[in-house]
N, C-alpha and C positions, 0 to 999 in steps of 0.2 A: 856629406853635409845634407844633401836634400832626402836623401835615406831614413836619417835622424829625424828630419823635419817630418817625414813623411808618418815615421813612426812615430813619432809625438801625437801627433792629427789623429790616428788613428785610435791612439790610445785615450786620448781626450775624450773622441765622436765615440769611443764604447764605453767610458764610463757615464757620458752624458745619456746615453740610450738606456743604461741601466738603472742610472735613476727617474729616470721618468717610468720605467717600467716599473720602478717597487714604489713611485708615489701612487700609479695609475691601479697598483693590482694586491696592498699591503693587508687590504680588507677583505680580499677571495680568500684566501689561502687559512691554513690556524697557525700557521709564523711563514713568514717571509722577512728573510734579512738583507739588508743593505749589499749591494753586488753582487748579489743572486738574481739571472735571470734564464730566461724561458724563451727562446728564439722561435717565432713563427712555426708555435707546437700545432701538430693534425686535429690533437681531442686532447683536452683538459675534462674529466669527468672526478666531480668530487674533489673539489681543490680547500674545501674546508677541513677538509682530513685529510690534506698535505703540509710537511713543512719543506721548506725549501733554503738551505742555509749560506749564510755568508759565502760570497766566492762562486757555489755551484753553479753552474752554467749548463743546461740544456739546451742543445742545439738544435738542427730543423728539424720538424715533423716527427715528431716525437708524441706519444700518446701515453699519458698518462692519466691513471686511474685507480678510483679508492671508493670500492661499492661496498654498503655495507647490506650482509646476505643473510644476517642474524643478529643474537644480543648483541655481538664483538662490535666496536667502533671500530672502523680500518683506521692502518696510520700507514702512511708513505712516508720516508724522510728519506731524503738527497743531501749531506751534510757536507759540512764546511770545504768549500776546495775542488768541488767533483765537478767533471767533466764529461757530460753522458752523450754520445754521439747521436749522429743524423738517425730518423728512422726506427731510436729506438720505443719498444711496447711495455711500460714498467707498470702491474696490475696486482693491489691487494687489496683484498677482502677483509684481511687482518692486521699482517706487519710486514711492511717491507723496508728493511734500515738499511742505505747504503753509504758505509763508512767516508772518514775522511779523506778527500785525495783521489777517490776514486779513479779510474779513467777507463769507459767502454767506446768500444769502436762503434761499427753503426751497425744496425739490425740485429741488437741486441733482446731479449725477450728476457725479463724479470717478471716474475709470476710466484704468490704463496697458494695459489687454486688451480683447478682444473677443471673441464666440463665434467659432469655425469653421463657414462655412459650404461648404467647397470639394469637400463628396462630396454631390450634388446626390439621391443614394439614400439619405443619412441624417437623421434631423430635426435640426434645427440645434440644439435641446437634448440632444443626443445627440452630440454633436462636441463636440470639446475646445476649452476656454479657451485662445486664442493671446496671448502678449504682444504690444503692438503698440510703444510707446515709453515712455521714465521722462516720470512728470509732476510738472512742478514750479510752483509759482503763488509768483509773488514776493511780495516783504514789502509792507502797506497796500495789496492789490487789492481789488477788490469787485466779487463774482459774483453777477449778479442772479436774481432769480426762474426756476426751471424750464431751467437751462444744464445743457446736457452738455461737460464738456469729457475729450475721450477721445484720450489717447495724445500732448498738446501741453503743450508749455511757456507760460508766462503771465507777462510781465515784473513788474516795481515799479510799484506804483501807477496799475494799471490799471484800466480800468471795462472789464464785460463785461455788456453789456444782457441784457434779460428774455428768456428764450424763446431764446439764441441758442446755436449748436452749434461746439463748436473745436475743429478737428483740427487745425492747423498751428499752431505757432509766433507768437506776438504778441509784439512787444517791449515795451520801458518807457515807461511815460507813454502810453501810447495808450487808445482808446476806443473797442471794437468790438461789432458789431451783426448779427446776422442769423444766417442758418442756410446754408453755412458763413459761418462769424462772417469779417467783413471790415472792418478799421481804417475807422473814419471820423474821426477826432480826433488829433492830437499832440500832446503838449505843447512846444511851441519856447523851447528852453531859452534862448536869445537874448534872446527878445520877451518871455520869461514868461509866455506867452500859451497858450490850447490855440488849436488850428488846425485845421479843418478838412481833410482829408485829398481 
């Protein structure tokens, strides 16, 4: 019973925080919806070229950012549902769409750019921010512990192990691993089965 009680309180004290946050912050952002909030983020940079959707939840110290390095307007969207962990660095220049449902663990790095390194006489913090591709992570994926995923797309319902790094393209239903990240699982829509790859 005091369990119940205690989860009730809790449940209450986070919806009350959250709306205070979308009264206090509905005019930074270019949408922010009702139960979406932002927990004691590190850097907010560019939050007028964020949307931030119903439900989503960003947890601590989290730095997010949306510079625009050319004609392109950047768009960041965190969409209905997601879940993006402690620590994580989500930066575009141009698009970064993270599907419904999401869920990234912590020390996560989402990125559509990269430094320039291509004048070998300049310090690479000293070169300009290049766009590399739009990234987009589908509805219900789960991006494990310490992934970078830079400049790739990320199908539906996919797992992407701890530590692992994606540059290319992953489709739906799959389960990939490593640094560059490489499918090891399918899900065989036949069988109902996942399958080793």
């Amino acid at each position: 019973m005091m369990k119940m009680k205690k989860l009730r309180f809790q449940r209450l004290y986070g919806l009350i925080k959250a709306g205070i946050f979308f009264i206090c912050n509905k005019g930074k952002y270019k949408k922010l919806e009702i139960g979406a909030f932002v927990i004691k983020p590190l850097r907010l940079n560019g939050t007028p070229h964020m949307s931030i959707l119903k439900g989503a939840v960003v947890q601590k110290y989290t730095w997010l950012f949306a510079l625009q390095i050319d004609e392109h307007v950047p768009e960041l969207v965190i969409k209905e549902g997601c879940s993006i962990g402690d620590f994580n660095h989500i930066a575009a220049v141009r698009k970064v769409i993270i599907g419904k449902n999401v869920l990234t663990a912590n020390r996560v790095y989402i990125s559509d750019n990269i430094h320039c390194y291509k004048d070998v006489n300049t310090p690479i913090m000293h070169q300009p921010v290049e766009f590399k591709s739009e990234v987009a992570i589908g509805d219900g994926s789960w991006i494990g512990e310490n992934v970078c995923v830079i400049g790739a797309k990320i199908g539906k319902n996919c797992v992407i192990g701890a530590n692992s790094v994606v540059t290319n393209d992953i489709p739906d239903y799959c389960v990939a691993v490593g640094a560059p990240a490489k499918i090891i699982k399918r899900f065989n829509a036949a069988t109902k089965e996942w399958k080793k790859v």
